[in-house]
N, C-alpha and C positions, 0 to 999 in steps of 0.2 A: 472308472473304478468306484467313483463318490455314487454315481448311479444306480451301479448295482448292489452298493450298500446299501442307497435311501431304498430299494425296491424288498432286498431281505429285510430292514427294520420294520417296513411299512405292514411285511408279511408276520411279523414277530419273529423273527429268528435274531435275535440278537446275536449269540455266537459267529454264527455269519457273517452280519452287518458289520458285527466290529473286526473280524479279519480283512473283511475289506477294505474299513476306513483307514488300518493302521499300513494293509496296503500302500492306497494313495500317500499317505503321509512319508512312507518311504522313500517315494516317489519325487515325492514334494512334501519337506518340512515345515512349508507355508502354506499348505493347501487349509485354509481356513473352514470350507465346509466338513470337512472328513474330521478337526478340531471341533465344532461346533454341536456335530451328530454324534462323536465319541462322549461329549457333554454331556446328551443329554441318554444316553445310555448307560451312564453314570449315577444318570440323578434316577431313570429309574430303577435302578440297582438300589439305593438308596446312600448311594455314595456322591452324599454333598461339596463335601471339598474338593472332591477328585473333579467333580462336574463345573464346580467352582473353577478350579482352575483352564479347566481345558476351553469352560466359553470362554474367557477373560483371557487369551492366548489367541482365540478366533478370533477378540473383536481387536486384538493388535496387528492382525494380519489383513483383516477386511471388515472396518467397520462403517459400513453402505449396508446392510444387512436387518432390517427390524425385526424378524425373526427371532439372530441372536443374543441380541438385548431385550428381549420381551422372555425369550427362557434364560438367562441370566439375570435376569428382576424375579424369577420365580424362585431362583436358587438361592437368591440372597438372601429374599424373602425365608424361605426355608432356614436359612443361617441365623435369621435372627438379625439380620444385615441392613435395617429397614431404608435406611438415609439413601444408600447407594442403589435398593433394588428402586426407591423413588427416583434416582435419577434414571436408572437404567430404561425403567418403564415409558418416562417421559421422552427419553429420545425416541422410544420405538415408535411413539404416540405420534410424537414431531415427525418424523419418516413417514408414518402410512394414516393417513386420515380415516376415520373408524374402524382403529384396530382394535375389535371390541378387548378382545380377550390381554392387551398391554392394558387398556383403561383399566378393568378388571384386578388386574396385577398392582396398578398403581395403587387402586384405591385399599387392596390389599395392606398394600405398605402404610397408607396416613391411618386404616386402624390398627396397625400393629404399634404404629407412634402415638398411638390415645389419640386421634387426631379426626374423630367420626362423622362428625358434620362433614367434612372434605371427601371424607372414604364415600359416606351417602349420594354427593355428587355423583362420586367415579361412578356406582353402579348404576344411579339414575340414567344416567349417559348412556350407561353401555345399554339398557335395555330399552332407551329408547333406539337405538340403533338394531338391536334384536331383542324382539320381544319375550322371546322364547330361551334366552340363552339360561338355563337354570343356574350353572354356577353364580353369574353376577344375580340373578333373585335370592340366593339362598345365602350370597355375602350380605344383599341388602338386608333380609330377617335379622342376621346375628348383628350388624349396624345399628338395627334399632332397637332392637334387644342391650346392648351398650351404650344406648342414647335413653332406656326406661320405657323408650314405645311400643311398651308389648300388645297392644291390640292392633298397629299398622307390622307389627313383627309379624305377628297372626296370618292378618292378609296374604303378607311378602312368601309362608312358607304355603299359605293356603294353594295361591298363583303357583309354587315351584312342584306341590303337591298333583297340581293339575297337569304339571306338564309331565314329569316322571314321580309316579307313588311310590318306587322306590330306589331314587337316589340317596345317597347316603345320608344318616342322621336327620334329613328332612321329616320325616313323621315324629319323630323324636323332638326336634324344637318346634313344631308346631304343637304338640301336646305342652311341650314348656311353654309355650305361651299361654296356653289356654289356663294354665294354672297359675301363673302369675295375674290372668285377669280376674278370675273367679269363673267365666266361660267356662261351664261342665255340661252345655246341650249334648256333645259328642263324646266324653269322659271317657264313657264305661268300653265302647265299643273300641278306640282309639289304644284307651292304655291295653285291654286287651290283648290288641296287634301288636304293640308294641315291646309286652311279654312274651309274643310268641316269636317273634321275631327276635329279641335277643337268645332266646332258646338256641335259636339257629344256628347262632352264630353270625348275625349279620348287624353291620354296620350301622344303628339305630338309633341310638338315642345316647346323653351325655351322660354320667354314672352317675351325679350328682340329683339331677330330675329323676332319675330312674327308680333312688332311693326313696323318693317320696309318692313312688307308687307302688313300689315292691317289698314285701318283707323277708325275703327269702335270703339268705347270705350265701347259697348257693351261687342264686341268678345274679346275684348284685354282682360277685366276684366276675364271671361269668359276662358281663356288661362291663364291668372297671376294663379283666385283661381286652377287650375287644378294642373300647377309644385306645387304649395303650400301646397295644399294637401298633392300631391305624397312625395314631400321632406321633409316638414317643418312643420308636425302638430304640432298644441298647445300641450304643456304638461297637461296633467291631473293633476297635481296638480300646479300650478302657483308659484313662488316664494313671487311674490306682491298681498295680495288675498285682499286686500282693505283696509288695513288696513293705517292709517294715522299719515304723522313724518313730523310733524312742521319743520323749520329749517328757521333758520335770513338769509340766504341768498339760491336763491331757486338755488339748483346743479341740472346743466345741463351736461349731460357725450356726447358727440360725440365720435361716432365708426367707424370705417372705417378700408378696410384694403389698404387707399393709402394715410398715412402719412406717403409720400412719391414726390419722384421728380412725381408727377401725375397731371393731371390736376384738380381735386377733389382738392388738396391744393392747387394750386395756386389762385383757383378762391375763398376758404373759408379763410383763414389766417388772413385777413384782419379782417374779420366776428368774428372772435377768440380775436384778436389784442382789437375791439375797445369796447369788452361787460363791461358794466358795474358792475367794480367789486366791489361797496358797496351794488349790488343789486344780483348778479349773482355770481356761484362758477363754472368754464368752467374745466369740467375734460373731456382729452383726452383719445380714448380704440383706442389701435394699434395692428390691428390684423394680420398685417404682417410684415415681418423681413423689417428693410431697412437701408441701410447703411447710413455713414455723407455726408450731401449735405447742401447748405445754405437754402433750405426750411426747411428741418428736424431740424433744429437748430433754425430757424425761430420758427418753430413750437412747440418745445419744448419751447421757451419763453412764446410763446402767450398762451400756459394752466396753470392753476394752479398747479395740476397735471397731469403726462401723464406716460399711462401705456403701457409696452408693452406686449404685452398675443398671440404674435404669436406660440407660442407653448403652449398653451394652451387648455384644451376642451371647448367643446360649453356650458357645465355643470359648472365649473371652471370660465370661462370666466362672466356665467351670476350669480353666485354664488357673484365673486367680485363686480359685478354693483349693485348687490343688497345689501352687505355688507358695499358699499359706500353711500348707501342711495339716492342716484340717486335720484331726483325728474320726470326728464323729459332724456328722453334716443332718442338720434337721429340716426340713423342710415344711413349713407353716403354713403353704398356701393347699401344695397339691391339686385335686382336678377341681378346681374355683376360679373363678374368672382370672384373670391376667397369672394363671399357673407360666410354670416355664419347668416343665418336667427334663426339656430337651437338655438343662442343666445338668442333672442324675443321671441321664442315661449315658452321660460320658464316663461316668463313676470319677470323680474325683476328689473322693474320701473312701476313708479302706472301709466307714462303717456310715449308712444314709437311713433315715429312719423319716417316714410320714405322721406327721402330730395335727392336731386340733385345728387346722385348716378343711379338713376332706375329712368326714367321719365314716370312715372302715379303710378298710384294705386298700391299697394302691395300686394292686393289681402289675408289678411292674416286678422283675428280677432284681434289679438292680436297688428295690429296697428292699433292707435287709430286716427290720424287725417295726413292730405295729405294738403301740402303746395299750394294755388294757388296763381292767377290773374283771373280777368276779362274777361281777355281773354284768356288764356291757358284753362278755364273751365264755359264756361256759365252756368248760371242757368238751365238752361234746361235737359242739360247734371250729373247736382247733383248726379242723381240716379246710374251712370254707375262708380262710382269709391266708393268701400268698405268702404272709412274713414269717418270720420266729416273732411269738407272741412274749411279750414282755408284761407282766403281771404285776401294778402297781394296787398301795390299798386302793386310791381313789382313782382315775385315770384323768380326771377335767383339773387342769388349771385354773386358778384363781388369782387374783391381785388384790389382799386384803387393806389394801388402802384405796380401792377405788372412791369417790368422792361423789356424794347423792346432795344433788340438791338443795339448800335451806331454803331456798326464797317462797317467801308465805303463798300457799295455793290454797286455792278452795276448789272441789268437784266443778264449780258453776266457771271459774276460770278455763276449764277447758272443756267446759259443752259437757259434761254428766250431770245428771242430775241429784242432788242435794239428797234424798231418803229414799233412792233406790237402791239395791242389792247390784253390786258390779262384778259381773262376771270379764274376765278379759285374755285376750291373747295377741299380743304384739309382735308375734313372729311373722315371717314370712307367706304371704299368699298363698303360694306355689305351695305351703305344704299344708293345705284343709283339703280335704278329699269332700268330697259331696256329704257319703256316710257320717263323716266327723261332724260337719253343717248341721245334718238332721237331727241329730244329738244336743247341738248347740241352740238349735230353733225348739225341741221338746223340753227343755231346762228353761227356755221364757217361758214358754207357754204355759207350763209348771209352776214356777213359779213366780209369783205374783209381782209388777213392781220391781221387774229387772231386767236391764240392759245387758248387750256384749259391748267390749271395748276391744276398736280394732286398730290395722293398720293396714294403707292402703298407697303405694304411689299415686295414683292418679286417679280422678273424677270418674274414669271408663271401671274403674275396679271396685269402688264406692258403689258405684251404679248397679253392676253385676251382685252385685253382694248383697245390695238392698232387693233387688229383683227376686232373689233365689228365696231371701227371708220370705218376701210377699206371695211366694208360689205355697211356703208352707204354712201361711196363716199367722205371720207375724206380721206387725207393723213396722215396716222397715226405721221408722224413727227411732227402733230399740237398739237398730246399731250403730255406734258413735265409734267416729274414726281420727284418732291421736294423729297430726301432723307428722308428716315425714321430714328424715332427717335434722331430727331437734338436737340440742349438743347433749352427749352424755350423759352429764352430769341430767340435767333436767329429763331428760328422757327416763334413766334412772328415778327418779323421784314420783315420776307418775305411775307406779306400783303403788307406792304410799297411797293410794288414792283408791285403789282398786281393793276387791274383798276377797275374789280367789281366781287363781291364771288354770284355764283349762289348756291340758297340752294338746300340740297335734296328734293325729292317727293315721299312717301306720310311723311317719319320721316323726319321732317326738324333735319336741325342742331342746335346744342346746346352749348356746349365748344366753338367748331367751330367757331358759328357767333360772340358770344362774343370776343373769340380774336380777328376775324376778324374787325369787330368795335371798339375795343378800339385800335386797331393799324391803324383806321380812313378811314376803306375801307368798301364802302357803300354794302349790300346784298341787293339782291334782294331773297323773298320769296312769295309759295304758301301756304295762311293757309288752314290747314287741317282741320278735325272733332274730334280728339281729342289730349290728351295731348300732346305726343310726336310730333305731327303735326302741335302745335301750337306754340312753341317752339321760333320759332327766329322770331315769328309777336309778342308773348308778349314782346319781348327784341327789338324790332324795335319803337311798341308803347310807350313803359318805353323811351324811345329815344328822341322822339319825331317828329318819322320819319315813320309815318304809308303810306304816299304814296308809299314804297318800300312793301308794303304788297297786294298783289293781291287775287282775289278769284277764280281764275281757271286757268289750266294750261296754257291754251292760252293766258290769259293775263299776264300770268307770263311770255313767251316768246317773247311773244309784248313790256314789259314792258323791259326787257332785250336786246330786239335789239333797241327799242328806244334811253338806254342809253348809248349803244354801237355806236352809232351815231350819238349821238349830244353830243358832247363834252362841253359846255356850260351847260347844267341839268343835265351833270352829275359831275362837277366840281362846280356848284352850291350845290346839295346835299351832295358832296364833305365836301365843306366851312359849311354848317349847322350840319355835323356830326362831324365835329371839334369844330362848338361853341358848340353843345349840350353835346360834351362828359364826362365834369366833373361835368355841370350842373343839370343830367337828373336823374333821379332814378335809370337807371341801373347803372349807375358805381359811386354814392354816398354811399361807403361803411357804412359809419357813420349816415346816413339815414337810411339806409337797417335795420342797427343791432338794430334800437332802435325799429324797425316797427318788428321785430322778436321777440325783449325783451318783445314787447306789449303781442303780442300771447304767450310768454309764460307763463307772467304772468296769462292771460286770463286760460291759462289749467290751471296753480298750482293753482289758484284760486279755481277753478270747482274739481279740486282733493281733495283738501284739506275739500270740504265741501260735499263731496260725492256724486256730483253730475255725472254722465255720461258723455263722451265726446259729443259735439253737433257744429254745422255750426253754427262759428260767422266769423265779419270782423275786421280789427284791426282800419278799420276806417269806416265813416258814409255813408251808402247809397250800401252799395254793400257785399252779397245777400240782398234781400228783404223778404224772404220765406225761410223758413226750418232754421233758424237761433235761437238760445235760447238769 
């Protein structure tokens, strides 16, 4: 009977397969294969638990079997289970000597435990055992891609690229790497396919790189629901299925996995600090390990309670959100590294909202409303992002006690030079397009007696960058690259230093421009079409400083060699982004949090009385339409 099940599965008929097995089991309540194959017909159903339990059932009845501890390391794996799918793997390992595909599995599990050096092992292993096997090359890319190694990341999807061009998301993290190195020989052609590809509808690339090649809030949407799909479906049965829990003060839980020295704290703490606690209950979810730091401590203050579930499942984790009764569930990280969406998609808050971790849409049902501004998302634009839009004056968070730096610097302390003109941008690699570059290399060359000030992980990306200057006729000397990972506070203070921050194009900057201005140094930006691209013109507007906001690339270089040469407007703008700075809505923490408080009230309201989420404003006159 188990037979003619494996021969229907083998054929795809599952329907089949599984009356057969249940068959057998009839038959024999012990019959462990027909337990094992009903497993995994479960898991591809996408019924994790179910599959959970039926291997874990098999390996009680017959566990001689490395088969089914190598798909019971996947499941667990899957569950967010990492400890156990590592043992599981390991026995199959134990059992069958080059079992690529458990090696694979295992090392799955040490990087789902942050444990990457070890995972790099697993995959080296497996392919030196098969060369060819893509899944372990394309584990190895994202291993090293978590290890900072983006130019052997490069390679690793180059290899997987070679073997199949299109297995999932591989053209996709090979383009991410290329942009984290500064490598744009292949750019044009690559991101190309890679828009047309998400077109499609296919499996491509991650939503977060996509944004910093796409402006389109269409496609971006369109790229989010695809990874969300593939990763992160909703649960079929929901933990919060409508049901309604009064409560004298409405609990708000924020999750994240960078309660930690990250920039996601530094810029919310404040936010935390000032909520109103005879109105609100601020519970913290920390979903990654972090050691004592004076944010972390900070931060533990600022919650009421605060939990830590890094070693936790996705199950587990949304099990306690919903045990806490959670009214409103934030989610701070969203689709950025160590996300854990699998949390949300159990729903276990009646109201889930995605904020300043992932800039635009979630792309996911199971959120229910997307934070804006006026300008970060026109009316017009409503249609291209999944949530109900929530309409704040400003939509960036702020911490107006972040702490910059005193200790005495001079330009020559960190490599610029003393009566040059400092042009800079400190943001992320991955988001300079070439175009942007060319812009950045005609502004030296213009003008006279001035640098860019960069940042760079590593010597291979320094390299690439100076390469790229020298093709266009700059001296690569001109570009001077700020040490990574410097604490905060000092990192902060190396603004002071600089004359004006050019932002990226088509993702402007976000973190970035913020520190950049609150350490009183003017940007200049292009807004773009949609979220991520509007980014540091709604924090320039919240300012009071929209003449640093252009609408085309050309006047955004116009607009930058102007203020590179008239020292007078741009030490007048100077003086204005010093009076406006504690003035203004971006950096009024205590303003921010009551304009938050509003909107949440607004959901607990509409939950509470069963009403649907829907587009409101937390003040008059903005949206006009689609609003309840």
């Amino acid at each position: 009977m188990v037979q003619n099940g494996m021969a229907a599965h083998q054929a795809g008929n599952l329907v089949e397969a599984e009356r057969l097995y249940l068959r057998a089991l009839t038959a024999d309540p012990r019959q462990a294969d027909a337990l094992h194959f009903l497993g995994v017909i479960e898991a591809q159903r996408g019924n994790n638990e179910r599959a959970h339990e039926l291997l874990a059932k098999s390996l009680t009845f017959d566990s001689s079997r490395p088969e089914t501890f190598a798909n019971h390391a996947r499941i667990l794996n899957a569950l967010g289970r990492h400890e156990e799918a590592l043992a599981a793997s390991g026995k199959a390992i134990g059992m069958r000597t080059g079992f690529v595909e458990a090696i694979v599995l295992r090392g799955n599990a040490l990087r789902s435990l942050h444990r990457p050096q070890e995972a790099l092992a697993q995959y080296d292993a497996a392919l030196k055992i098969r060369p060819d096997y893509i899944v372990a090359c394309t584990n190895r890319g994202h291993c090293l891609i978590d290890l900072g190694r983006f130019e052997e990341a490069f390679v690793a999807f180059d290899r997987a690229s070679a073997i199949n061009p299109n297995f999932e998301f591989v053209e996709g993290a090979r383009l991410a790497c290329m942009l984290h190195v500064g490598n744009w020989a292949k750019y044009d052609s690559s991101s190309r396919n890679v828009i047309k590809r998400v077109e499609a509808g296919e499996a491509t690339i991650d939503p977060l790189t996509f944004m910093a090649i796409c402006d389109s809030p269409s496609r971006q949407l369109t790229c989010t629901r695809s990874w969300m799909q593939h990763y992160y479906r909703a649960a079929k049965v929901p933990l919060c299925a409508g049901e309604r829990r009064p409560h004298e003060k409405i609990r708000v839980a924020y999750m994240s996995a960078d309660f930690r020295e990250h920039v996601v704290s530094f810029l919310t703490v404040g936010m935390f600090e000032q909520h109103d606690r005879s109105q609100f209950e601020i519970i913290g979810i920390s979903l990654a390990a972090a050691g004592p730091s004076a944010i972390r401590s900070r931060l533990a203050a600022a919650f009421d309670r605060l939990f830590d579930v890094a070693n936790r499942s996705d199950k587990e984790i949304a099990e306690l959100i919903h045990g806490l009764e959670a009214d409103i569930l934030i989610d701070l990280t969203g689709n950025t590294r160590h996300s854990r969406q699998g949390i949300l998609a159990r729903r276990p808050a009646p109201v889930q909202i995605s904020y300043i971790g992932f800039p635009g849409s979630a792309g996911a049902p199971y959120y229910d409303y997307l934070f804006c501004d006026r300008v970060l998302i026109p009316e017009s634009d409503m249609s291209d992002y999944a949530e109900q839009l929530v309409y704040l004056p400003s939509q960036v968070v702020n911490d107006d006690k972040r702490e910059i730096s005193e200790k005495a610097r001079s330009r020559r302390d960190v490599g610029l030079p003393d009566d040059a003109f400092v042009f800079c941008c400190l943001t992320g690699t991955y988001k300079i397009r070439p175009a942007t570059f060319d812009i950045w290399m005609r502004l030296l060359g213009r003008r006279q007696h001035s640098v860019i000030w960069l940042t760079a992980r590593d010597a291979s990306t320094e390299a690439n960058l100076r390469s790229a200057a020298r093709a266009r006729g700059i001296d690569p000397s001109r570009l001077i690259f700020v040490p990574y990972g410097q604490p905060y506070a000092e990192y902060l203070a190396n603004y002071r230093l600089a004359d004006l921050f050019l932002d990226t194009l088509p993702m402007t900057g976000g973190a970035t421009v913020s520190d950049a201005l609150w350490a009183g140094l003017p940007v200049v930006t292009c807004i773009g079409n949609s979220f991520p691209g509007r980014i540091a013109a709604s924090q320039l507007h919240a300012l009071g400083l929209p003449e640093l906001i252009t609408a085309t690339p050309e006047e955004y270089e116009r607009l930058a060699l102007q203020l590179a040469e008239t020292p007078t407007q741009l030490a007048a703008i100077r003086d204005q982004l010093a009076r406006n700075r504690l003035s203004s809505a971006l950096f009024d923490t205590a303003r921010f949090t009551k304009h938050i408080e509003a909107a949440y009230r607004t959901m607990y309201e509409r939950s509470q009385a069963g009403q649907p989420p829907a587009h409101f404003s937390v003040y008059p006159g903005l949206p006009s339409k689609g609003c309840a």
